[in-house]
C-alpha positions as CSV (number, residue, x, y, z in Angstrom):
1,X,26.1,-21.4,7.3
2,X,25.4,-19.6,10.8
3,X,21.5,-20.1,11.9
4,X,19.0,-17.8,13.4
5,X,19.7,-19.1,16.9
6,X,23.2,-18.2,16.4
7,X,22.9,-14.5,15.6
8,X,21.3,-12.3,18.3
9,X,17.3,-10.9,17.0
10,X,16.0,-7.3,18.4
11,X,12.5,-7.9,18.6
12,X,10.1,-4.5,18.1
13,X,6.7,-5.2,18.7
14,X,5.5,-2.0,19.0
15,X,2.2,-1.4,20.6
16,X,1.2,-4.5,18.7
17,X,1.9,-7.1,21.8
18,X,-1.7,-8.9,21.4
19,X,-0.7,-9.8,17.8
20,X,-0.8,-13.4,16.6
21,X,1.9,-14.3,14.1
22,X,3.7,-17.1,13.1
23,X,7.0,-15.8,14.3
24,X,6.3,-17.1,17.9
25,X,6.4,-20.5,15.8
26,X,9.7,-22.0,16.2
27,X,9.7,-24.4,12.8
28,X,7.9,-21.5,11.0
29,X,10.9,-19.0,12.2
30,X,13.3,-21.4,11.3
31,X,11.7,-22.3,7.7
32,X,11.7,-18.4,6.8
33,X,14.8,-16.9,8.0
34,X,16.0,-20.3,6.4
35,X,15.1,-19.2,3.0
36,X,16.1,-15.6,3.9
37,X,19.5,-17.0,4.4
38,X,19.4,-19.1,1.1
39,X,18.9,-16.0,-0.8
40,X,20.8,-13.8,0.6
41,X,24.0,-16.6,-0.1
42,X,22.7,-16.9,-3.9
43,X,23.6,-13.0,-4.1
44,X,26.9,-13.7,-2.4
45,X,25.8,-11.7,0.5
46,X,27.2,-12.3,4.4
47,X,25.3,-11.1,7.4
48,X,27.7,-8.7,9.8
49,X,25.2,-7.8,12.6
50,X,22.3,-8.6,14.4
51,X,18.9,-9.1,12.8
52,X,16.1,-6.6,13.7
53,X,12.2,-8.2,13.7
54,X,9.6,-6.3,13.3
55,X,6.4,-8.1,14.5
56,X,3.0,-6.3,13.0
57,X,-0.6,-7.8,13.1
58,X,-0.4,-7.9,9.5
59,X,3.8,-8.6,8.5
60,X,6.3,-9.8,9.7
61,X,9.8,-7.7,8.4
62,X,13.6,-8.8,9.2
63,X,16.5,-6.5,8.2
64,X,19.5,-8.4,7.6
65,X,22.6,-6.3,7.8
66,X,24.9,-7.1,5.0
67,X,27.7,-4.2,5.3
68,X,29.1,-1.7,7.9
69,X,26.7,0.7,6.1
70,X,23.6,2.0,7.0
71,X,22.0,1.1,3.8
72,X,23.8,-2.2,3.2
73,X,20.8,-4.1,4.4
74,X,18.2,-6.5,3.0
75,X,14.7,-7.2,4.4
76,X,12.6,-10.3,4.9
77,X,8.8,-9.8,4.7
78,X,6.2,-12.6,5.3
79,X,2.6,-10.8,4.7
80,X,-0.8,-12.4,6.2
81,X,-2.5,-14.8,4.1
82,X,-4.9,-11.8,2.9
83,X,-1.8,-9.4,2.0
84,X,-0.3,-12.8,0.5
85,X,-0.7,-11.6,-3.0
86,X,2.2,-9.3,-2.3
87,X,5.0,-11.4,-2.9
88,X,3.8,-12.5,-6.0
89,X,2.6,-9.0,-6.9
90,X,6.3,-7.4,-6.4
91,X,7.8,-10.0,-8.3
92,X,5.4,-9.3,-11.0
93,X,5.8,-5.4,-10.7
94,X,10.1,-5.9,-11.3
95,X,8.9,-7.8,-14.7
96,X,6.7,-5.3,-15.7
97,X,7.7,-1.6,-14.6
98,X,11.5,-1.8,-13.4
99,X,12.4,1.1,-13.2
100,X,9.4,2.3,-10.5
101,X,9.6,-0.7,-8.2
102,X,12.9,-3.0,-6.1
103,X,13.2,-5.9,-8.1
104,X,13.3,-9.1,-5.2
105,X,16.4,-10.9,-4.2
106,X,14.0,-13.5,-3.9
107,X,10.1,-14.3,-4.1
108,X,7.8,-17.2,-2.7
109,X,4.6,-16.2,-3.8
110,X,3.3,-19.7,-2.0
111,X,3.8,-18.9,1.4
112,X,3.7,-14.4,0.8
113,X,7.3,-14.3,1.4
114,X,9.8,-11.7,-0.1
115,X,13.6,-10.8,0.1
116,X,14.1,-7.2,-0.9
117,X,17.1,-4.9,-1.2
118,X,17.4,-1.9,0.4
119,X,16.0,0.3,-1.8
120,X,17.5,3.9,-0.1
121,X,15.8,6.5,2.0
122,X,12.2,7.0,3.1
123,X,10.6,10.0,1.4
124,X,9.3,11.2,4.8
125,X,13.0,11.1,6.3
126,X,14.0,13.2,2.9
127,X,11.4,15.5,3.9
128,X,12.0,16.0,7.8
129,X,15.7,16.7,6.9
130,X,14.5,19.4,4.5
131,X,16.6,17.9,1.4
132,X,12.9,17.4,0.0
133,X,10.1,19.9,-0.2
134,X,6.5,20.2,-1.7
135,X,7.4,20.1,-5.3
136,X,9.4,16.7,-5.2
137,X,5.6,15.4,-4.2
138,X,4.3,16.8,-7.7
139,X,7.5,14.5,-9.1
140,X,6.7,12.0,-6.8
141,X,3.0,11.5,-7.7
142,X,3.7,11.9,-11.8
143,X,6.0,9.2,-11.6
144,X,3.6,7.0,-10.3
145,X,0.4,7.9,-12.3
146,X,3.4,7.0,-15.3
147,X,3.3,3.9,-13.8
148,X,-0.1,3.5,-13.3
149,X,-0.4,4.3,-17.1
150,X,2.1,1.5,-18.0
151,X,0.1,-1.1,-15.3
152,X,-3.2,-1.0,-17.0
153,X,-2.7,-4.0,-19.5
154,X,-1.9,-5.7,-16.9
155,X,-5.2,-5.4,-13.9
156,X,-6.3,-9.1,-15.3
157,X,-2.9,-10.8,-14.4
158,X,-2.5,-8.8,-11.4
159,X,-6.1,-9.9,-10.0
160,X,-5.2,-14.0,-11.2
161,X,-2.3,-13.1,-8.4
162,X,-4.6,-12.7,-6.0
163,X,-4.8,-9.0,-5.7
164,X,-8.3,-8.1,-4.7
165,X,-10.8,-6.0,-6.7
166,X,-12.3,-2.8,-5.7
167,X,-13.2,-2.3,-9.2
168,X,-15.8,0.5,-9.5
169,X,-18.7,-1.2,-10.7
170,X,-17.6,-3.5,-7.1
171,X,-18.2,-0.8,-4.8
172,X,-21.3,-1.1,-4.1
173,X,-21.1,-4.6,-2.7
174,X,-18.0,-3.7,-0.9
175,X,-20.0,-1.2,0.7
176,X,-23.0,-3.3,1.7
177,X,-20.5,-6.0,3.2
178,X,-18.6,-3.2,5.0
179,X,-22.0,-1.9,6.6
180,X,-23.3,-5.6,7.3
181,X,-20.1,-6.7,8.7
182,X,-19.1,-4.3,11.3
183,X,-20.1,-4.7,15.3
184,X,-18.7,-0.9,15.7
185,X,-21.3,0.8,13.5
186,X,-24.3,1.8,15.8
187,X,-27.8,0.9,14.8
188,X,-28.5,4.7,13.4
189,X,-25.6,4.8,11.5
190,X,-26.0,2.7,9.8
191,X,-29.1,3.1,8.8
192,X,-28.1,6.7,7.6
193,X,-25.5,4.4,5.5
194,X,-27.8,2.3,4.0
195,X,-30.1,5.5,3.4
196,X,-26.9,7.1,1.7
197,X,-26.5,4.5,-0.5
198,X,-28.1,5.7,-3.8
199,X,-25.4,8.6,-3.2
200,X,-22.5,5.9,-4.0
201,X,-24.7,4.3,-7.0
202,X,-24.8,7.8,-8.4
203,X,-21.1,8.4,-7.9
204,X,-19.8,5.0,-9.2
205,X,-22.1,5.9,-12.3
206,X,-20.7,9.3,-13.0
207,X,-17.1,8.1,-12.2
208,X,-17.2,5.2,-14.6
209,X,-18.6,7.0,-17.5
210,X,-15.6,9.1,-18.1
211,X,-14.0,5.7,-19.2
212,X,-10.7,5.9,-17.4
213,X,-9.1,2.3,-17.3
214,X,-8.2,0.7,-14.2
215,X,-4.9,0.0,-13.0
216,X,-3.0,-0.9,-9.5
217,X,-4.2,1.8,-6.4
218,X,-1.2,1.5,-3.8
219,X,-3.8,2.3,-1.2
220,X,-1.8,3.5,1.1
221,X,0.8,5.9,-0.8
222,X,2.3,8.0,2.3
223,X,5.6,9.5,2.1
224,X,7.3,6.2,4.1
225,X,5.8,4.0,1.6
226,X,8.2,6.0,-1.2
227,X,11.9,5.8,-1.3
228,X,13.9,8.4,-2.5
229,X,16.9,6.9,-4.1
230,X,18.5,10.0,-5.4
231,X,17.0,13.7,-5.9
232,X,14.0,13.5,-8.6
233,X,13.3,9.6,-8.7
234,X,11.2,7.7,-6.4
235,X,10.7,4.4,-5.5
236,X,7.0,2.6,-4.7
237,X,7.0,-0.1,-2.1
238,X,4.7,-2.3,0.4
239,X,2.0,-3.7,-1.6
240,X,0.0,-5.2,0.9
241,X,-2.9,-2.7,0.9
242,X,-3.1,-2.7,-2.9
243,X,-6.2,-3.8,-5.5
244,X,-7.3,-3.0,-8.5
245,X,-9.4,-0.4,-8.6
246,X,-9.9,2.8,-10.2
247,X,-6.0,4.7,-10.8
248,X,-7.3,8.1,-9.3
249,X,-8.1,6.1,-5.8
250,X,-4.6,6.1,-5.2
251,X,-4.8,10.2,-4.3
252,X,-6.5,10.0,-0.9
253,X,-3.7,9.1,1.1
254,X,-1.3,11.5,-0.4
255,X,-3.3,14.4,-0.7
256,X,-3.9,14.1,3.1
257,X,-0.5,13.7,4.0
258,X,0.2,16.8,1.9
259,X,-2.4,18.8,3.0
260,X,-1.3,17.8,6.8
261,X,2.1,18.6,6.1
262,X,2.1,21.4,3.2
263,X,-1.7,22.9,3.3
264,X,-4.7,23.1,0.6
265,X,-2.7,24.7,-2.2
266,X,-0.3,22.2,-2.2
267,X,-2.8,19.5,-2.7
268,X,-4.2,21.3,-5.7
269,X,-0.6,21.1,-7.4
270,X,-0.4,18.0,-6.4
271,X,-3.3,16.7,-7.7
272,X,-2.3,18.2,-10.9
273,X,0.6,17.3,-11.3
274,X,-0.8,13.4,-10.8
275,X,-3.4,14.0,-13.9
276,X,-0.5,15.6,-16.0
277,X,0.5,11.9,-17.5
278,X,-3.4,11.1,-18.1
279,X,-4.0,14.0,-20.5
280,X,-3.2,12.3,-23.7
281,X,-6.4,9.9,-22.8
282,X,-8.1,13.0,-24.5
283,X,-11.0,13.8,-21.3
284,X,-10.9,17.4,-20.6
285,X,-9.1,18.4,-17.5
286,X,-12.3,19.8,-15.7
287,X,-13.2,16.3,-16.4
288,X,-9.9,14.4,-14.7
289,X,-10.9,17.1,-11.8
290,X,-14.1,15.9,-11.2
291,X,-12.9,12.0,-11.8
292,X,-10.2,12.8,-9.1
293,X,-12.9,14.3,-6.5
294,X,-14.8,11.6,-7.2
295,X,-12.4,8.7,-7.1
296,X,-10.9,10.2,-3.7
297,X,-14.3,10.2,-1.9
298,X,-14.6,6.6,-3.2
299,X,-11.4,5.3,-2.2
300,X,-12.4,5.4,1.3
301,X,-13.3,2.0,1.2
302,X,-10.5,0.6,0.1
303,X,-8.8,2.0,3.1
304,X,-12.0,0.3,5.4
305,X,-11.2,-3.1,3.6
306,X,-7.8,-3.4,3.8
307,X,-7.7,-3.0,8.0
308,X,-8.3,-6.4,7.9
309,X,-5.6,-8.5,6.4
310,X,-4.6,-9.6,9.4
311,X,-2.6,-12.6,10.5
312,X,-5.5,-15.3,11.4
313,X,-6.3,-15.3,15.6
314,X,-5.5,-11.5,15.7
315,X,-7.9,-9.3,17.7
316,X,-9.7,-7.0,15.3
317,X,-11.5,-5.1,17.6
318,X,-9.3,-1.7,16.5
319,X,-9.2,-3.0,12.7
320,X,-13.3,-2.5,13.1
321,X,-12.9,1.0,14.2
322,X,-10.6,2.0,11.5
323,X,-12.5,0.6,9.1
324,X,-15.7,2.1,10.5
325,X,-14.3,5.1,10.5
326,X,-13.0,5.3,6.8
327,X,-17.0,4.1,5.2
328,X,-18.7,7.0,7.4
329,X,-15.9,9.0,5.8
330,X,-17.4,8.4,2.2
331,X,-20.1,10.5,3.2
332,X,-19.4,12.9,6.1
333,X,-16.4,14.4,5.0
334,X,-16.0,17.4,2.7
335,X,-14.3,16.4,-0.5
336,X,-10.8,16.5,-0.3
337,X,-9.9,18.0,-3.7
C-alpha cells in the first residue's frame, strides 16, 4: 500500500496559520492517514489523486479522491479533544437515525477520528446555483426536528459519549462561567450581565415548563452543514458544536441564515414549518411559538461555548471575542422570531 509521503498533500490553512494541530506531528500524521488508508482498503476503495488537508484550529479534514468524479471522495476528520465526542457521536447517529445522517466508513471514537463518505452537495452550493430556494429550508428544517423527535430516547447515551450538556436547567451556570471566564468582557459589561441575570432564570423557568423533551441541538445548522443528496432530502453533518440541550436551540443559526439570505417572512415559515413534527406533543402552537422565541434567545450560549474546542496550545484570543459576542447577544438583541 502507497503511504502519505508518497502521494502529493495540498495543504489549506486558511487564515488559520497560528493554529496548533497535530498534523505538523510527523508520527501523529502518519498514524491517522494510516488508519484512513486501512479503511478506505476494507471498502475496497483506491486513492486516484492527490489528498487535500484542511488544517482548522478545531479539525483537522483530508479528502481522499477515490474516482475521476467529483463526488467520488471520502474524508478523514480528527476533531480536538473537546469536539472528540464527534466520532463516537456519528457512529452512534448511523445506529440510531439512518436515514438523516452518513453512516462512517470507519470510526475511532478513542482518538475523535472519523472516515466518511461523501455524502453529495452542500445545501448552500444548491442554493447559490438556484436549484434550491426558500421552501426546500421549510423541508430542510422538518426533517430534522423529525429527527430530533426520534433522538430524544436517546440524550442519556448521547451525553455518556461525551457530548456536553447545555440542558436548560444548566444554563445558568453556563452563563456564570461564560461571564467569569472571559478577559474580553469589560468591567461594565459585565456587570450589566450579571445584573441581567434574573432575566435568564426567568426565561429557563418559563421555557422548561412547557415540558418539551430534550434532544441533540446541531448548534451550528447553516446551509454548508446540510447536504442535499437529491431534491427534497437532506443530509445533517459536522457534529462537533453539538450538546444536548433544548431541541428548539437548534433554530438560531438557521433562522439567521435565512433571514440573511431570504428576509423576516421567510423565517416565520421557516420556523413553522420546524414546529410542524412537534404538534402531536399536544402544547398549543402559540405555545411552540413562544418556546421557539425563547429557546432561540437561549441558544446564544451554546454558540459562546462551543468557540472553544480548540486543539490544545491554540491562541484563543479571537475564540474570546466570538464568544463574548454571542452572551451579550442573549440580551441585547431583539428576538429573532
Amino acid at each position: 500500500m502507497r503511504r502519505d509521503t508518497d502521494i502529493p498533500t495540498l495543504v489549506d490553512r486558511g487564515r488559520f496559520t497560528h493554529a496548533v494541530t497535530p498534523w505538523e506531528q510527523d508520527a501523529w500524521r502518519e498514524a491517522a492517514l494510516g488508519w484512513a488508508e486501512r479503511g478506505l482498503a476494507r471498502h475496497g476503495l483506491r486513492e486516484t489523486g492527490p489528498r487535500e488537508a484542511r488544517i482548522r484550529p478545531w479539525s483537522v479534514i483530508v479528502r481522499f479522491r477515490t474516482g475521476p468524479g467529483a463526488r467520488d471522495a471520502a474524508w478523514f476528520k480528527a476533531s480536538a479533544p473537546d469536539a472528540g465526542f464527534e466520532a463516537a457521536l456519528g457512529g452512534a447517529l448511523a445506529d440510531w437515525v439512518p436515514e438523516h445522517v452518513m453512516t462512517p466508513l470507519a470510526v475511532e471514537p478513542d482518538r475523535g477520528w472519523s472516515l466518511l463518505p461523501d455524502g453529495g452537495p452542500l445545501f448552500r452550493d444548491v442554493l447559490d446555483t438556484g436549484g434550491a430556494g426558500p421552501e426546500d429550508w421549510l423541508t430542510a428544517v422538518g426533517q430534522y426536528a423529525r429527527m430530533q423527535r426520534a433522538l430524544t430516547p436517546y440524550t442519556d447515551r448521547m451525553t455518556d459519549l461525551g457530548v456536553p450538556s447545555g440542558r436548560t436547567r444548566h444554563l445558568p451556570e453556563i452563563f456564570d462561567g461564560l461571564v467569569a471566564d472571559n478577559p474580553t468582557l469589560a468591567p461594565d459589561t459585565r456587570r450589566a450581565l450579571r445584573a441581567a441575570r434574573p432575566r435568564l432564570l426567568d426565561w429557563c423557568a418559563e421555557l422548561d415548563a412547557f415540558g418539551i423533551p430534550d434532544s441533540l441541538d446541531h448548534c451550528d445548522l447553516h446551509d454548508a452543514q446540510l447536504l442535499a443528496p437529491r431534491p427534497g432530502r437532506f443530509t445533517f453533518f459536522d457534529w462537533g458544536d453539538a450538546a444536548v440541550s433544548h431541541p428548539f436551540t437548534s433554530l438560531l443559526v438557521p433562522a439567521r441564515a435565512v433571514l440573511e439570505r431570504h428576509g423576516p417572512e421567510t423565517v416565520t415559515a421557516v420556523r413553522d414549518g420546524y414546529l410542524e413534527p412537534w404538534h402531536d406533543l399536544g402544547i398549543p402552537l402559540a405555545d411552540l411559538r413562544r418556546a421557539a422565541t425563547l429557546a432561540v434567545r437561549l441558544a446564544s450560549l451554546g454558540r459562546a461555548v462551543s468557540w472553544f474546542r480548540l486543539f490544545p496550545g491554540t491562541p484563543a484570543d479571537d475564540c474570546h471575542e466570538a464568544s463574548a459576542y454571542w452572551v451579550e447577544a442573549l440580551f441585547a438583541e431583539p428576538d429573532l422570531l
